[in-house]
C-alpha positions in Angstrom: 73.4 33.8 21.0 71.1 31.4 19.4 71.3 27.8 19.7 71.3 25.4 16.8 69.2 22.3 17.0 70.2 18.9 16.0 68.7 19.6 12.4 70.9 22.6 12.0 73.4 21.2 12.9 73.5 18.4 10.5 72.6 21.4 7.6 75.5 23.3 9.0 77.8 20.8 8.7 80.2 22.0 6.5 80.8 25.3 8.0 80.9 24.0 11.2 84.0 22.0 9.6 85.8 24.6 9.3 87.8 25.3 12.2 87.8 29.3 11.5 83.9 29.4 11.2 82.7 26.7 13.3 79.0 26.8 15.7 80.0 30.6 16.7 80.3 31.8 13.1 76.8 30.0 12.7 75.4 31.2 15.5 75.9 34.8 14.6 74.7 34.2 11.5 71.6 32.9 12.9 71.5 35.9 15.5 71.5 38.2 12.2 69.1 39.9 10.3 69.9 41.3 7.1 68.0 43.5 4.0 68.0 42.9 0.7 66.7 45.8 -1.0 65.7 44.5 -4.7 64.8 41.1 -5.6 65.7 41.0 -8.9 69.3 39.9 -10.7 71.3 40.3 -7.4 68.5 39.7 -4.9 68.1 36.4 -6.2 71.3 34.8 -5.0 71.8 37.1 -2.0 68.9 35.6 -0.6 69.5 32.2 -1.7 73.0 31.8 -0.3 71.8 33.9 2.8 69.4 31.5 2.9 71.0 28.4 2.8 73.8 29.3 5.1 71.5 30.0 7.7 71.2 33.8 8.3 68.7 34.1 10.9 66.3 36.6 9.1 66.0 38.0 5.7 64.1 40.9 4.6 63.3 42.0 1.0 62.1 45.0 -0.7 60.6 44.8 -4.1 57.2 45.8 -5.3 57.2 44.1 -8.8 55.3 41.1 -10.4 57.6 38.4 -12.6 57.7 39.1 -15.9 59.2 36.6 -18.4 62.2 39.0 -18.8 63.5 38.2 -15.5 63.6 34.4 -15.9 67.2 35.0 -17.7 69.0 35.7 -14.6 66.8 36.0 -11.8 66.7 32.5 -10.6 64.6 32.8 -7.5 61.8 32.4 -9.8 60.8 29.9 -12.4 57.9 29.8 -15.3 55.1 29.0 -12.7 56.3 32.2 -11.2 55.0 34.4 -14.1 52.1 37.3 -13.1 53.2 36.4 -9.0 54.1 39.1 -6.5 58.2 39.0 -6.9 57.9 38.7 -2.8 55.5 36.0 -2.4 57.4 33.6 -5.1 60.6 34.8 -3.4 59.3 34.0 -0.1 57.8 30.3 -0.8 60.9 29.7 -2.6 63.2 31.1 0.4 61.3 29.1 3.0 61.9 25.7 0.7 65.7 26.5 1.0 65.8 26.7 4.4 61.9 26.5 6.5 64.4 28.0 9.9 64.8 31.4 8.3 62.3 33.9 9.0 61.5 35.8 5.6 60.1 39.0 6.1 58.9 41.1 2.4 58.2 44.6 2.0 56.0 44.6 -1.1 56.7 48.4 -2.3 59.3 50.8 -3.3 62.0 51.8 -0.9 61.6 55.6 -1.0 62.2 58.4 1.5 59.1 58.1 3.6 59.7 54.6 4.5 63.4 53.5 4.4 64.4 54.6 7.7 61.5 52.5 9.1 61.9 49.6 7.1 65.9 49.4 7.5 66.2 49.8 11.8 65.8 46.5 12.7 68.5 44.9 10.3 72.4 44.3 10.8 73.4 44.8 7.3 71.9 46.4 4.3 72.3 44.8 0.5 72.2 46.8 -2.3 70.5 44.9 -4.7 69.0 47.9 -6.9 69.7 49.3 -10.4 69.2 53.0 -10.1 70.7 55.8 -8.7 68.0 57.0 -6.6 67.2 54.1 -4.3 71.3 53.3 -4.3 71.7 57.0 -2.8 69.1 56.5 -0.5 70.2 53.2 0.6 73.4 54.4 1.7 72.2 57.1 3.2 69.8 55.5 5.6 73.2 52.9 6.2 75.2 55.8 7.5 72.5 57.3 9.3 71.5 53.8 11.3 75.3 53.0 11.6 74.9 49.6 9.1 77.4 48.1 7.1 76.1 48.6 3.1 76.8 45.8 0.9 77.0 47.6 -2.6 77.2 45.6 -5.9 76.1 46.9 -9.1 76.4 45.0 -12.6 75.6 45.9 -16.5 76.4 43.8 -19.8 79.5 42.1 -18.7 81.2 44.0 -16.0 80.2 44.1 -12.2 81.4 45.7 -9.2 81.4 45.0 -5.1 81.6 46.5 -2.3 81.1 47.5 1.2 80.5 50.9 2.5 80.6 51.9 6.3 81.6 54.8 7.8 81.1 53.7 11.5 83.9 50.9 10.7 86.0 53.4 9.2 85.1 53.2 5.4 84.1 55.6 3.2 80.4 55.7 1.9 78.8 55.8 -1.5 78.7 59.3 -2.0 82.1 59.2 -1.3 83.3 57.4 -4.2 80.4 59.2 -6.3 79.5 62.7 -4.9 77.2 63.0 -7.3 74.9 60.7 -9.8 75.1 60.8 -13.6 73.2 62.8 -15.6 70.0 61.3 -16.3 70.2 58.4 -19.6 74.3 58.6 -19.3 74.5 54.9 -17.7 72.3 52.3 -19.0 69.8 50.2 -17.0 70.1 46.5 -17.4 66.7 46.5 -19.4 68.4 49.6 -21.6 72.1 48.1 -22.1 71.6 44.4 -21.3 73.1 41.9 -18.8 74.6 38.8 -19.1 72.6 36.7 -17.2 75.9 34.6 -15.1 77.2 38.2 -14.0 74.4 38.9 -11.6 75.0 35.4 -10.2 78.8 36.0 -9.7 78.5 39.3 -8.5 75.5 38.3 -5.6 76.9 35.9 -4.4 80.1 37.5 -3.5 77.9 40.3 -2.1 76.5 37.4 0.2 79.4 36.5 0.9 80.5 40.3 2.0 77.4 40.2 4.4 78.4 36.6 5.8 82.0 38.3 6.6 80.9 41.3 8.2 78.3 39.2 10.4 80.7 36.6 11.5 84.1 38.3 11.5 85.8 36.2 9.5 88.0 37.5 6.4 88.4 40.9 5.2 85.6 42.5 4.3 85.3 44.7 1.3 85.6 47.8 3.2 87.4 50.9 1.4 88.0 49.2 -1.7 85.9 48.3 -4.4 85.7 45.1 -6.5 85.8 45.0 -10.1 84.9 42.2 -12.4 84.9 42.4 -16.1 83.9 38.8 -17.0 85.2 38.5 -20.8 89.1 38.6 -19.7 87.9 37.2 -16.1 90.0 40.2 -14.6 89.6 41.4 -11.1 91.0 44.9 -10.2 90.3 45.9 -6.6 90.9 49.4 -6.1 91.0 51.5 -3.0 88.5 54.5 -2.0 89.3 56.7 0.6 86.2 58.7 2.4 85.7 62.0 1.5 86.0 64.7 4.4 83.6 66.9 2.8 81.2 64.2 2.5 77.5 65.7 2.5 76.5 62.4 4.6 79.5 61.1 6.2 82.2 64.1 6.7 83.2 65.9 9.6 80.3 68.4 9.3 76.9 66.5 7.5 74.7 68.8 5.4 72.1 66.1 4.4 71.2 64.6 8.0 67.8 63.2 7.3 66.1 61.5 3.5 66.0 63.9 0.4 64.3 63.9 -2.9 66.7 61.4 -4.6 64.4 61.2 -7.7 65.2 65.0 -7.8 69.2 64.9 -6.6 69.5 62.2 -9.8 67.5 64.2 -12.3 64.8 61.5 -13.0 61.6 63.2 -11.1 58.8 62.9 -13.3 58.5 66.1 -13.6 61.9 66.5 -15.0 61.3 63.8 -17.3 58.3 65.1 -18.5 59.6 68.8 -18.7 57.8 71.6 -20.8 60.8 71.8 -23.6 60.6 68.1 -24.4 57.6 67.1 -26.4 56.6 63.7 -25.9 53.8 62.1 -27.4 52.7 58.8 -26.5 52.3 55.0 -28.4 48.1 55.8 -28.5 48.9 59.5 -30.2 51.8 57.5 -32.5 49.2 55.1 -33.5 46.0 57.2 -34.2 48.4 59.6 -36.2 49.7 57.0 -38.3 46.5 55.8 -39.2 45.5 59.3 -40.2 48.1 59.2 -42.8 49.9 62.4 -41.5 53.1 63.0 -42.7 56.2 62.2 -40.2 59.7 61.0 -40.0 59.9 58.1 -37.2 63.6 57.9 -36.1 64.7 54.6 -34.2 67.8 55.5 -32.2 68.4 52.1 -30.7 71.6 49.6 -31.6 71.3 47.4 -34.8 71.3 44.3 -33.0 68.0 45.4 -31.3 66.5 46.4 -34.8 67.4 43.0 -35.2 65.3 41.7 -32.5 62.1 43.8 -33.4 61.1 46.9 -34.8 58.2 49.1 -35.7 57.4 49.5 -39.4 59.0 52.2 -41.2 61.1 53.3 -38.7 64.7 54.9 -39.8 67.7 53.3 -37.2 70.2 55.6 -37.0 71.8 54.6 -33.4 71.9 57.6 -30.8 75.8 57.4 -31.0 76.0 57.7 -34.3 73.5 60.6 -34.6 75.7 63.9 -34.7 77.9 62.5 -37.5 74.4 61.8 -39.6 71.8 64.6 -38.7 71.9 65.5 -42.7 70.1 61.6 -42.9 67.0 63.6 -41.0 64.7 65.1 -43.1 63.8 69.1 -42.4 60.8 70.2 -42.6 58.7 66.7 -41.6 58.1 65.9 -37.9 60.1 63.8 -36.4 59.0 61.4 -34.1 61.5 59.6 -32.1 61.7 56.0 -30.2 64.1 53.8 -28.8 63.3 50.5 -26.1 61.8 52.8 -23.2 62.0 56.7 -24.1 65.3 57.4 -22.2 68.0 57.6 -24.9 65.1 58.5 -27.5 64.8 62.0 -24.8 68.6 62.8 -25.2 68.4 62.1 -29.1 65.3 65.1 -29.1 67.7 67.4 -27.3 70.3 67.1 -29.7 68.1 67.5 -32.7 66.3 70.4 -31.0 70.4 71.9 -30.7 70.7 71.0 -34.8 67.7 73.7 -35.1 64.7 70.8 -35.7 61.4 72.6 -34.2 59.1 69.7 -34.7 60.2 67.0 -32.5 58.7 64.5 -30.5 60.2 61.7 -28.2 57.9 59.0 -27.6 56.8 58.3 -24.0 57.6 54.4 -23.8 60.0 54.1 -26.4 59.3 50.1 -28.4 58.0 48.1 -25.0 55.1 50.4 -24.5 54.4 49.9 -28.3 54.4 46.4 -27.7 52.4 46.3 -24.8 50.0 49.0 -25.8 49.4 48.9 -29.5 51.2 45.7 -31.2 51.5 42.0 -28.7 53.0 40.9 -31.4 56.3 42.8 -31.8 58.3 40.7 -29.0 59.5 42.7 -25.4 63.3 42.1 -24.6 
């Protein structure tokens, strides 16, 4: 075990109060080294309570740059922040929480080819993502390396914990879901919003999974799943039982080393960008509106993000609303369709291709790339 020195132990203090934690709980939590994979809405106080209780090291995975859209919930960072490496701000920041943790940052995306290398030398593995394919692989490369997988996922105003680990006895992810969504079905965060507490409430309890499992104290989330919906403050905790037939984790494993998870969840480029979907993108929007050709552009986003910015001339009908109002669409015109970032603006294509419209177009990019390509003006959100 590692020893503490007299300036941990006057940080430690409190935990060292307490008679079931006391200097062996810290000590294993100094011993440990635990990965973060995402250091975003749920990175950011993983790390920072992982931090500050004195885990000994922390790794994170994230190959983004701080935008000003992240400052809402992801406090690791601040204003200063803005254009940085997520990792580096992360880091500094980290290191100013507690300068005895050893940070080590993985600036790129946690794919196939590197997952298993990046995740061997860690104790426990946090789920800190917000898409299917990198939560698949994540628990994947945690059943394969025998390491407890702290899951938490969160959207609007619900959120949901909990820990996955077949060598203790639990079931895995793919357990609970054998098989991802279709492709647009669940919202991101940036698509369908996030209040920006949740990620806060739901990280830190994710932390506070890891701190269990590392030190043996408490019940850990295994088998059972954590659910939060915030506007009643009701938590449901509901048991999951692993799946014998498990692909990963049952008796007789088909998948035994990384796939194409991009693929398994339907969002490969190449199936986003498939032959039957026309897609044009904000450049070929602009240059044919300036040539004055005739089309119909359909906005299929909510009202209350017309509400927040729009581009001119564009008819809202929202996507859910959009079988009950197809005879609002004009025949005969092309239709060029948009929503924030192209995903729900794909589906809404589909289903007037179904209605028998020929000339239909999603555009690539949906409002953000129109505001970062053609108009600065029209706000991002």
């Amino acid at each position: 075990m590692s020893d503490l020195s007299t300036d941990e132990l006057r940080r430690y203090a409190r935990h060292l109060a307490i008679p079931e934690f006391g200097i062996d709980g810290q000590r294993k939590l100094k011993a440990a080294r635990v990965l973060c994979i995402g250091a975003g809405g749920l990175g950011s106080p993983i790390t920072m309570y992982l931090a500050a209780a004195g885990i000994g090291g922390l790794g994170l995975v994230d190959p983004d740059v701080v935008e000003i859209t992240n400052l809402q919930r992801q406090i690791l960072f601040g204003q200063r922040d803005l254009g940085r490496k997520k990792l580096e701000a992360a880091r500094e920041r980290l290191l100013d929480i507690n300068p005895h943790l050893d940070v080590q940052v993985y600036p790129e995306l946690f794919t196939a080819a590197n997952a298993m290398r990046i995740a061997a030398d860690y104790d426990v593995i946090i789920d800190g993502t917000d898409n299917f394919p990198t939560r698949y692989l994540s628990n994947d490369v945690a059943v394969w390396l025998k390491k407890p997988n702290v899951y938490g996922s969160i959207l609007r105003f619900d959120g949901q914990v909990g820990v996955f680990a077949p060598h203790l006895g639990a079931p895995c992810y793919r357990c609970m879901c054998p098989q991802p969504p279709p492709p647009g079905m669940v919202p991101s965060c940036a698509e369908g919003g996030v209040l920006g507490v949740l990620p806060g409430l739901i990280g830190t309890m994710q932390a506070l999974e890891a701190i269990k499992l590392i030190t043996g104290i408490g019940q850990p989330l295994l088998g059972k799943l954590l659910h939060v919906d915030t506007l009643s403050m009701r938590f449901r905790t509901l048991t999951l039982r692993r799946d014998p037939d498990c692909p990963v984790c049952g008796a007789s494993p088909t998948i035994k080393e990384p796939i194409d998870y991009e693929g398994f969840c339907g969002v490969s480029q190449a199936s986003m960008n498939a032959p039957e979907m026309p897609a044009m993108t904000v450049q070929e929007l602009k240059e044919l509106r300036d040539a004055g050709d005739d089309h119909f552009l359909l906005d299929v986003r909510e009202p209350h993000e017309q509400a927040i910015c729009c581009i001119e001339g564009a008819f809202l009908i929202p996507l859910g609303e959009l079988e009950h109002r197809i005879d609002e669409i004009p025949l005969g015109r092309r239709i060029l369709v948009h929503c924030k970032g192209g995903v729900r603006s794909a589906k809404a294509v589909g289903k007037l291709r179904e209605h028998g419209f020929d000339d239909v177009w999603n555009i690539t990019g949906g409002i953000l790339a129109w505001a970062r390509e053609i108009d600065p003006s029209i706000p991002e959100y």
